[in-house]
Structures are given as C-alpha cells and as structure tokens.
N, C-alpha and C positions, 0 to 999 in steps of 0.2 A: 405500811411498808416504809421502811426508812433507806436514809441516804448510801445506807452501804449496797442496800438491793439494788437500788437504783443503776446505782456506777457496775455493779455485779452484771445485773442484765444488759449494758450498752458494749462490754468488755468485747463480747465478739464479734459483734454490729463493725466495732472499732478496726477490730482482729482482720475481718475481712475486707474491708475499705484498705488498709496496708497492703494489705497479699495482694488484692488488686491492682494497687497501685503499685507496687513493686513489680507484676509482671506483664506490667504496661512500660515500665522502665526499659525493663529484660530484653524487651521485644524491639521496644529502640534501640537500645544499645545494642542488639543482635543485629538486626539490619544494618549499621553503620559499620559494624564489621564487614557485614559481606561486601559493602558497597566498597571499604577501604581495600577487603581480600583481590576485589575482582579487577582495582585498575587497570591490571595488564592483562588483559582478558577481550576479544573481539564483543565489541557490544554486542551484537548481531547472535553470535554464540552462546553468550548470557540470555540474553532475548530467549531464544528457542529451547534452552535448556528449563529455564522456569519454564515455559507454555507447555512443555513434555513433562515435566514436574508436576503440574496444575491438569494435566492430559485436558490441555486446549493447543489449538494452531498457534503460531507465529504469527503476528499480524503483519501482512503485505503494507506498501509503501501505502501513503495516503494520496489519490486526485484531489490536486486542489484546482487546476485550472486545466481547460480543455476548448479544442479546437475543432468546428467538424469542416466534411469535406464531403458534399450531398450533391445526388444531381447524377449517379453513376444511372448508366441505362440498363435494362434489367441484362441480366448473365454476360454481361462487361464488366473489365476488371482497369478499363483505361479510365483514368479521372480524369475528369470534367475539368476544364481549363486549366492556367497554368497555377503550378503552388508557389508562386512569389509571396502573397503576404502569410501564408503559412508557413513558408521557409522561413521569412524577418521574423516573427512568433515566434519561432521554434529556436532559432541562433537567437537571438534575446531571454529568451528563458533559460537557456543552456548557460548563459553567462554564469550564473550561478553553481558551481562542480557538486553541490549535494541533491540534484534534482536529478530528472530521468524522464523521457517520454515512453511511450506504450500508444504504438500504433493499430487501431483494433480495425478492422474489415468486418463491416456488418452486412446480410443479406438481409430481403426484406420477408423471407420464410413463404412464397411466394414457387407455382412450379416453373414459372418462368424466370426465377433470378435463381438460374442452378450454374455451375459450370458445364458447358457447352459438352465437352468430351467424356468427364463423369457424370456428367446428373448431379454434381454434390455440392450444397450450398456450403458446407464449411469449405471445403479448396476454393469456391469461388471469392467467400471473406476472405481468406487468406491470399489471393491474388490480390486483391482489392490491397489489403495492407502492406501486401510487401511492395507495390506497386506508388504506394503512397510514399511508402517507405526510401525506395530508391530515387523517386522524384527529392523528395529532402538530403537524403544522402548526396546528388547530385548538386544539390542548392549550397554545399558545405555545410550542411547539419551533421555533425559527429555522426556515424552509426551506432559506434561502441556506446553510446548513451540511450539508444533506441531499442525497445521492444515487441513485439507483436502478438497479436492475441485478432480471435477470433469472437463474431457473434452471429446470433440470428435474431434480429427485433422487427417482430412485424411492420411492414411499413416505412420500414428505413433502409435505400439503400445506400450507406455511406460508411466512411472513414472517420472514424472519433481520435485524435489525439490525446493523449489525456495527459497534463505533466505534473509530473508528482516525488515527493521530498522525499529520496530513499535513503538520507543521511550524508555522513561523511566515507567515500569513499577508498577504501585502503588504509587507512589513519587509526590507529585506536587511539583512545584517550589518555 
C-alpha cells in the first residue's frame, strides 16, 4: 500500500473531524445570538418559553434558607408564642429586593389536627400560614414579598418559612 492510499483513506476521517467541528462552532455562534437577540426580553419569559420549547416546567425559585414555627396544638391555627426572632429573620433577609419568603402551614395528617368547622386539614395549614403570615406582616415584614402554601407531613404540626432567590424584581437586563 503506498503513501498515496494512505492520505486517500484518512481524507474523510479528516472530512468529518471538520464538519464536526464546524457545527460545534455553528451551535456557539447560534446561542450567542439568541443570548444578544433576547436582551430586551423578561428573563422569566425567556425562562418559560425554552421549558415549553423543551415541553419541561419552569423551575420555581430555589429555598435556600428556612425558618420553622412548631409547637401549634392539634386543630389550632394560633401560634405558639410571639414571632419576634422570626420577624428579625424575616426583615433581615428581606434586606435583600431579589429574595422572597413562602409561608407554608403544615398539618400533621392526623384526625385531630383538622379545622374545627370543616374537618379539613388543608384550611387548617392554611389558617396556620396565613396566621403566621399576618403575625409578620404585623412585625413590618413586607407582605407583598410574602407567600403562602400549604402541606400535610405527618407529624408536624407547624409553619416552615422558606426564603428563597426569585431573582430581580421588575428590572430586565
């Protein structure tokens, strides 16, 4: 076999290492467009539109830090002593305009931790939370930063705070 075979057979070995690499380029240089296309664009909107693109969710803010508030007696929605160092917690981490709390009211799935009037353990989370809720709103914690959510976890009957980075608010890039 001589040297002309040789280079003959590597020719599209070569061929195709190019093409590869050319639409590894392609594919960078396509992205850096979109990225330039979309400055004026709601990140949040960008966000959802790829996840609908990709047919996945949007991902929700991330918990990074969390507070709880334990000790509720079964099918009461009044919390257990005062929320002072929960209120300091909560206006301290607010200092920051790109986070957010999410105030969640858990039963403990339990037939005695229901609400009294319905029977219904998610109204009685939700009492719990909005309860929590307005004890902090009362302490000067923002509401309009404040959300509420419900649960049932065996065995727990409390309020979880959770604070969590849901970006820049109102501002696009």
């Amino acid at each position: 076999m001589s040297d002309d075979d040789l280079l003959a057979d590597e020719a599209p070995a070569r061929a195709l290492w190019l093409m590869t690499l050319a639409d590894l380029a392609l594919l960078l240089v396509g992205f850096f467009v979109l990225l330039q296309a979309n400055q004026q664009l709601d990140p949040r909107a960008l966000a959802a539109g790829l996840a609908e693109g990709f047919g996945a969710e949007a991902p929700a803010a991330m918990p990074v830090a969390s507070y709880g508030v334990s000790g509720f007696a079964p099918g009461s929605a009044t919390p257990p002593g005062t929320p002072a160092a929960l209120a300091a917690w909560a206006r301290a981490e607010l200092r920051d305009p790109r986070v957010s709390l999410t105030v969640t009211g858990a039963t403990d799935g339990t037939a005695a931790d229901v609400d009294p009037r319905s029977r219904s353990a998610t109204l009685l989370a939700a009492d719990r939370a909005r309860a929590v809720a307005a004890a902090l709103a009362t302490a000067g914690v923002p509401d309009a930063r404040l959300g509420l959510a419900t649960a049932v976890r065996p065995g727990r009957r409390q309020v979880l705070v959770t604070l969590a980075f849901a970006g820049e608010q109102g501002k696009k890039p």
